[in-house]
C-alpha positions in Angstrom: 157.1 23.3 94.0 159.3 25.8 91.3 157.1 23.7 88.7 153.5 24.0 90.5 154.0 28.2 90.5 155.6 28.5 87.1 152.2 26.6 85.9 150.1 28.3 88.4 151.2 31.8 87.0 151.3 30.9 83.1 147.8 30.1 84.1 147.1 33.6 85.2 148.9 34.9 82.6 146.2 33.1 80.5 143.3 34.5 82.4 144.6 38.1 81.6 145.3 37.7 78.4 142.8 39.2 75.8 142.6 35.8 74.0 142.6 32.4 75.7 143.7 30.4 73.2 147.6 29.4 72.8 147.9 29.8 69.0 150.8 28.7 66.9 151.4 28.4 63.2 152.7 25.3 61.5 154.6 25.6 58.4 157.5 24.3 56.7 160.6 25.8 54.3 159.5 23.1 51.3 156.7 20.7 50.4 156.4 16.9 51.7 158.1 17.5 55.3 155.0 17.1 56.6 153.0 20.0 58.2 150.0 19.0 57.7 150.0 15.7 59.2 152.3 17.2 62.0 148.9 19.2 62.5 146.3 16.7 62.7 148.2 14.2 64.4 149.2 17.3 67.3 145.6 18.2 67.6 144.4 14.7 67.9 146.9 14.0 71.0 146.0 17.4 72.1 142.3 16.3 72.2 142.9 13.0 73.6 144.5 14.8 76.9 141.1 16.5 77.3 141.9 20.1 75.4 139.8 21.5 73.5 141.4 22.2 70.0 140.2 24.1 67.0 142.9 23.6 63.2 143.0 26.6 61.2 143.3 25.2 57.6 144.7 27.2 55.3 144.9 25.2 52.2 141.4 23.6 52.5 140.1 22.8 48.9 143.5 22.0 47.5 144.9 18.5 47.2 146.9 17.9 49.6 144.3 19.0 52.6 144.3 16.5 55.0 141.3 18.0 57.3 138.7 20.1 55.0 136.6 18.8 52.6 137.3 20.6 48.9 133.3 21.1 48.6 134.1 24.8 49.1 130.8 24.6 51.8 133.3 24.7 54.5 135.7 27.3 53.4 132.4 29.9 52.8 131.0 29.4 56.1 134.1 30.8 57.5 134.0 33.8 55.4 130.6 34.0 57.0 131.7 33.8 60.3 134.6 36.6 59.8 131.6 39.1 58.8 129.8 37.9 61.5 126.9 36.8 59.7 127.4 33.0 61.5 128.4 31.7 64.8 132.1 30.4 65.0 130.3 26.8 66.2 128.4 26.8 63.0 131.7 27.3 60.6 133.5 24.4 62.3 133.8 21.1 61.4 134.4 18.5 63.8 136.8 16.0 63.1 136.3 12.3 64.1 139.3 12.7 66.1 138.1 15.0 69.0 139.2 18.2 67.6 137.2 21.1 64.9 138.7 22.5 61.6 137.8 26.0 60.6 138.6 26.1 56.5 140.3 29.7 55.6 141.4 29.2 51.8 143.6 32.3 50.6 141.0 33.3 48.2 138.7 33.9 51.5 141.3 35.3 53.6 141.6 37.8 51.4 138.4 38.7 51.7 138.4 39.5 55.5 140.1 42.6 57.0 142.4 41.7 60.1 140.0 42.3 62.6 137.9 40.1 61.3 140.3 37.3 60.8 141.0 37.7 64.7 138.1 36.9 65.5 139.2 33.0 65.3 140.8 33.6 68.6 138.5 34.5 70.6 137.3 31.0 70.5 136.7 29.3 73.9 139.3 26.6 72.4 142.6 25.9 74.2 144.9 25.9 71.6 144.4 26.5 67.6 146.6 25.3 65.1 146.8 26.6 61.9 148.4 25.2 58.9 150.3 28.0 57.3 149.9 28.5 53.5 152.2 31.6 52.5 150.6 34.4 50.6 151.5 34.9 47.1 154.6 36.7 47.9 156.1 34.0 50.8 154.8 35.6 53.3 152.5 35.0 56.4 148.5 35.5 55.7 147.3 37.9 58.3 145.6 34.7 60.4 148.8 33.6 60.9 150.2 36.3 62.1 147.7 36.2 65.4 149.9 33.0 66.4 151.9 33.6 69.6 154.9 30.9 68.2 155.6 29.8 64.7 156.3 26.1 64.6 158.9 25.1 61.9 158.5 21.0 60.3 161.7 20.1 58.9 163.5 16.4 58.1 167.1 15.2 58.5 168.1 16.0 55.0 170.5 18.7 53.4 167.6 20.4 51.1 165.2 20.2 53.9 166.9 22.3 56.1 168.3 24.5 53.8 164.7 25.0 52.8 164.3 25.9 56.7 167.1 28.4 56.7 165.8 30.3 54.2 162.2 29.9 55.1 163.5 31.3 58.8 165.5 34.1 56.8 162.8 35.5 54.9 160.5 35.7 57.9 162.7 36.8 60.1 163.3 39.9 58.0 160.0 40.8 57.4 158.6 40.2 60.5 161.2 40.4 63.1 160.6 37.3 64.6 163.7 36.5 66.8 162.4 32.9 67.7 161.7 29.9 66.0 160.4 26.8 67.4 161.7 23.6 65.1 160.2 20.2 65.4 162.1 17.1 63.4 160.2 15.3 61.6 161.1 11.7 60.4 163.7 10.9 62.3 165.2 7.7 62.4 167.2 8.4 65.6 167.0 11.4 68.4 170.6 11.7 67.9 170.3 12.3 64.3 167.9 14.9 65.0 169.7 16.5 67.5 172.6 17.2 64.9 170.3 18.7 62.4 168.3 21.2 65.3 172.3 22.2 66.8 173.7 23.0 63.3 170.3 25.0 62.2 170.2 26.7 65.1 174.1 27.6 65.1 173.5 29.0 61.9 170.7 31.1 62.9 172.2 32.5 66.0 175.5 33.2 63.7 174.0 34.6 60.5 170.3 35.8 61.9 170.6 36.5 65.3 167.8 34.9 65.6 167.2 31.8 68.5 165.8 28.4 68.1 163.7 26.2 70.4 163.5 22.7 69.7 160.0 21.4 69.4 161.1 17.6 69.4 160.9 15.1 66.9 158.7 12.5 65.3 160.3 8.6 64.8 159.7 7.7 60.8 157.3 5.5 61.2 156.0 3.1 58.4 152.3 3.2 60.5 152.3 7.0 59.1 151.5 6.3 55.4 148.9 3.1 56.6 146.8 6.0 58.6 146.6 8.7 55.8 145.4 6.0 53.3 142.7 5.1 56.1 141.8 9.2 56.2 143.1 8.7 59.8 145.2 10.5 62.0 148.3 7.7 63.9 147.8 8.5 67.3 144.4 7.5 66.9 144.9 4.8 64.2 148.0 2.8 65.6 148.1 4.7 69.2 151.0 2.9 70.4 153.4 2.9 67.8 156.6 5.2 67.9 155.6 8.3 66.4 152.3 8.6 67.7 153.6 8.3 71.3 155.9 11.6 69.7 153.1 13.5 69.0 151.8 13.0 72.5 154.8 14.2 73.7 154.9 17.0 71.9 151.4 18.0 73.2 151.8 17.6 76.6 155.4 19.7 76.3 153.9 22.8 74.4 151.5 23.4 76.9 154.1 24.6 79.0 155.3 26.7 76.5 155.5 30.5 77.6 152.9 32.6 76.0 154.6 35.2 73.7 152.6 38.2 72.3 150.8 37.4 68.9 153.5 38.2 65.9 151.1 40.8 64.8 152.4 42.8 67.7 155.7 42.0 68.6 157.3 44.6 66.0 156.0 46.8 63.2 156.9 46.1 59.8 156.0 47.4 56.0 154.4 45.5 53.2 156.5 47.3 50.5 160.1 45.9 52.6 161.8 44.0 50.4 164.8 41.7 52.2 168.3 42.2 50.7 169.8 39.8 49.1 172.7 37.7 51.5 175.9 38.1 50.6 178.5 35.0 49.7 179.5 35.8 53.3 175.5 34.6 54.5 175.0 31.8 52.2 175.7 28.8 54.8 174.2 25.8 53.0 177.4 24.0 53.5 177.7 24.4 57.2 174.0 23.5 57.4 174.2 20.1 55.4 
């Protein structure tokens, strides 16, 4: 019964709020811990379970994009969209997996003033994911900022989650945030994860003050690398294998996440802040390894 009403009134919370759509930002402290795939495989499960799920990619036309093409058609009909010159429907691409992909390159983001990038959310889709790429300077692009929760990828490795640490730090002091949610990725056991998420989040709470939610955590799965040479996302590729059965998990769970105020609002902040340097004293990289 305590779990019908808690759902029944983060539904109504929903209904009130000025935009429907549970947004979170994906992004990682380094390269290669896998935020992207973490992304595509999320919105697939999310799709699957009958929600209706629109990917914000940022680095569409580079690389290492999993989910736009690098024609650059994709990435202009969203600046077209953001002017209103186009219909959101007509700037999305829909993925063979269930779910759309709006391309927003930094060179387009730029373009678009806030209020137009906010536009995204007042899509009728349940939840939007969007693939962080930092601005120039490491920070978050204004898009990202609309996210309710920020969603940290990190591995079971010393460098990874020092990366996190100072991804987390730099953040934290220019936006505020006081909460991190932080998903482990490649795990080879839930203990092992467990470790890592306790001494990052000791760390935080001792050094940043700032609290973190665990996401989860994704089994390393040798199916993973078989699916992105097929151009395919695992849970719909190998849908019982280990990790795919995480990322299901991990959708159903963040559902029932509570809905926080878009970062954008949560605190005021300057673009000319510039974070101070930690002393010896807030260097932990060796309690963190």
């Amino acid at each position: 019964m305590a779990k019908f009403m808690s759902d029944q009134a983060e539904g109504l919370r929903r209904l009130l709020a000025r935009h429907g759509s549970r947004a979170i930002a994906v992004t990682g402290g380094s390269a290669g811990v896998g935020c992207s795939t973490t992304v595509v495989n999320l919105a697939a499960a999310l799709a699957a379970q009958g929600k209706d799920v629109l990917v914000v990619d940022e680095h569409a036309g580079e690389p290492h994009a999993i989910v736009a093409k690098p024609d650059g058609t994709a990435a202009e009909r969203f600046v077209a969209f953001a002017r209103g010159e186009i219909a959101l429907d007509a700037a999305i691409e829909r993925h063979g997996a269930g779910f759309g992909v709006l391309a927003a390159p930094r060179r387009h983001r730029e373009a678009c003033r806030p209020s137009q990038l906010a536009a995204v959310f007042d899509s009728p889709a349940d939840v939007v994911l969007i693939d962080v790429q930092f601005e120039r300077d490491g920070l978050l692009s204004d898009l990202a900022l609309q996210a309710h929760d920020l969603m940290m990828v990190t591995r079971v490795a010393a460098q990874a989650i020092t990366d996190t640490y100072a991804c987390m730090k730099r953040l934290h002091y220019a936006y505020a945030i006081a909460q991190f949610r932080v998903l482990v990725n490649h795990v080879h056991s839930v203990a092992d994860a467990q470790v890592a998420l306790d001494n990052l989040a000791d760390v935080a709470g001792r050094y940043l003050t700032v609290a973190l939610e665990g996401a989860g955590c994704v089994t390393a799965d040798p199916h993973m690398a078989r699916s992105e040479a097929l151009s395919r996302c695992i849970v719909e590729a190998f849908p019982s294998t280990s990790a795919a059965r995480d990322f299901r998990h991990l959708a159903g769970e963040l559902q029932y996440w509570p809905m926080r105020p878009a970062m954008s609002s949560r605190a005021p902040w300057s673009a000319s802040a510039t974070v101070t340097p930690a002393s010896h004293a807030e260097q932990p990289s060796a309690q963190l390894a």
